[in-house]
C-alpha positions in Angstrom: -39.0 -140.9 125.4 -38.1 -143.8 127.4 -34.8 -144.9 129.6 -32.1 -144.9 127.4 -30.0 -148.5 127.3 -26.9 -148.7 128.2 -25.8 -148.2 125.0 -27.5 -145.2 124.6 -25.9 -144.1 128.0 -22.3 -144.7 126.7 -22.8 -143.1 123.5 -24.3 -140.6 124.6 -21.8 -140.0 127.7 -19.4 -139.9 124.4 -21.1 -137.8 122.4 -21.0 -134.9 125.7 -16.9 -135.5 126.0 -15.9 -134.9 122.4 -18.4 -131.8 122.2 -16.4 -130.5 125.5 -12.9 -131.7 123.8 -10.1 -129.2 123.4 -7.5 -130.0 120.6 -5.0 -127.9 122.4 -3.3 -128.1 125.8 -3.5 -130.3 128.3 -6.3 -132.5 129.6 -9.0 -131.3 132.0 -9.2 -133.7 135.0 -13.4 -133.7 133.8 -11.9 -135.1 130.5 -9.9 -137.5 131.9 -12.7 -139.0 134.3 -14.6 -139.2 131.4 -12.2 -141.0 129.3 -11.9 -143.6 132.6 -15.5 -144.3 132.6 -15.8 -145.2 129.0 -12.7 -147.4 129.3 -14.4 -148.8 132.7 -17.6 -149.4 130.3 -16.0 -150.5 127.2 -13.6 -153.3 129.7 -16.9 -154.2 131.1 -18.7 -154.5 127.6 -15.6 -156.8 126.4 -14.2 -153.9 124.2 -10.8 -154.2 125.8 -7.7 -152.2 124.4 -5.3 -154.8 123.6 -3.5 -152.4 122.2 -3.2 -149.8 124.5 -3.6 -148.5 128.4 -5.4 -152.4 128.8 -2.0 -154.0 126.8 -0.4 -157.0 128.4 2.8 -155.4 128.9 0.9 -152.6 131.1 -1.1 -155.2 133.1 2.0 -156.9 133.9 3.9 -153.7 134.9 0.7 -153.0 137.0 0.8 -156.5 138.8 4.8 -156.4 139.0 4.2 -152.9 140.8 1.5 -154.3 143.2 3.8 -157.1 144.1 6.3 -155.1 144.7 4.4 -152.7 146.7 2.8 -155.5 148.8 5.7 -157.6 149.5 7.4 -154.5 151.2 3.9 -153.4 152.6 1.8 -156.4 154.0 -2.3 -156.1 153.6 -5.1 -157.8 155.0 -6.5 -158.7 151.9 -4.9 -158.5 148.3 -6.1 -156.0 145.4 -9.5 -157.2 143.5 -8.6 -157.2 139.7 -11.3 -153.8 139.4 -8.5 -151.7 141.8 -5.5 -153.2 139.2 -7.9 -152.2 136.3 -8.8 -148.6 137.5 -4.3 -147.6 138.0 -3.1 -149.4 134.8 
């Protein structure tokens, strides 16, 4: 058996977090890395939640925040749209 594609990868990576899922109680932090890094790979892919966690209204209440935050805390160099995707 060769490489797998990424493809193969993600569903495979998917396939591993629903066999570990629990239907009761609260989130593992394992769980919820997992559930980052298929969001990173779906975003990346151009499967993006329009609906959900990648909405407009939470992008904006993520740039409103960072903003916010920056106008009271000056940086060197401004947030690159990856470190607003990984908080929203």
């Amino acid at each position: 058996m060769g490489a797998m594609n990424t493809n193969e990868y993600f569903q495979a990576g998917l396939a591993a977090v629903f066999a570990k899922m629990s239907l009761e109680g609260e989130k593992s932090s394992q769980l919820i890395e997992a559930e980052e890094q298929m969001r990173k790979h779906a975003w990346e892919s151009g499967h993006i939640d329009y609906l959900g966690k990648d909405s407009f209204d939470n992008i904006l209440k993520k740039l409103q925040a960072s903003m916010a935050q920056s106008a009271t805390t000056p940086t060197d160099a401004p947030p690159g749209i990856f470190s607003l995707y990984c908080v929203i």
